[in-house]
Steps between C-alpha positions, in 0.01 A plus 500: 500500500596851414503797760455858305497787721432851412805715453585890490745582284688881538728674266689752735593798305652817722204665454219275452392140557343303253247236649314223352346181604403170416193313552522143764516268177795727385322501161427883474725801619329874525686772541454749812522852528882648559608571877725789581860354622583655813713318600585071590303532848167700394484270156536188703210654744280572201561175362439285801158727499449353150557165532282458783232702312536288164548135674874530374748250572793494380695823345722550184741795455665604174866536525698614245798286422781514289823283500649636755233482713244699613427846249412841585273557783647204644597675814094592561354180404724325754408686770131472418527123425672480878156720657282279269632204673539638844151613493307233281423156640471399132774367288689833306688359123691670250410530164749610237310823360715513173386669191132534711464840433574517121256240457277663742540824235424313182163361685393852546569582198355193323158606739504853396582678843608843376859559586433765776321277722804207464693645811230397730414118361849402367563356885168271520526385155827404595373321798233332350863385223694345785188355696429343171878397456519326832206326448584332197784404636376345846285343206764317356653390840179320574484321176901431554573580198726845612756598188690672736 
């Protein structure tokens, strides 16, 4: 037998949050408004809000990766990886977030969001990329058929 759970997935930007979620049969993911980053502590607050809220549990973070390790922003999405998991009683996994946003910018554009408005939906789009991402690949670990 399966478990699915329901999962929040956040792409931590310095100023803004993107947010989305999946449903409990990990089928669907919906993207949630934006939250204001002020900071690891108040984000991990507002997100332990959330996932009590939503019936979340488990958490996914976008981190941007490159081959040396972890990219720019690193230095914030470590510290608000260590609140998430000082504050959540849920598990807290990484996600690489790579090339997330570009593709997040060609799905606006392929849905005909006027340029102007991109700066505030870029981040959940993005989420809604990497909750979609980790999916799939949790997915393939369940089958056992991994490539990786």
């Amino acid at each position: 037998m399966l478990l699915c759970v329901r999962w929040l997935c956040l792409d931590i930007g310095a100023e803004r949050v993107g947010m989305a979620v999946s449903d409990p049969g990990e089928v669907a993911v919906t993207r949630l408004p934006p939250l204001a980053f002020r900071g690891p502590t108040a984000l991990a607050e507002r997100v332990a809000e959330l996932c009590r809220d939503r019936g979340v549990e488990a958490v996914v973070v976008g981190v941007p990766r490159t081959s040396s390790g972890v990219g720019r922003g690193g230095t914030r999405i470590t510290a608000t990886l260590e609140a998430l998991r000082a504050r959540l009683q849920i598990p807290v996994v990484e996600e690489d977030e790579a090339g997330s946003t570009r593709e997040a910018e060609r799905r606006l554009a392929a849905e005909g969001v006027p340029r102007g408005r991109w700066p505030r939906q870029v981040d959940g789009v993005a989420a809604e990329i990497i909750l979609q991402r980790h999916l799939a690949g949790q997915a393939r670990l369940t089958r056992g058929s991994d490539p990786r």
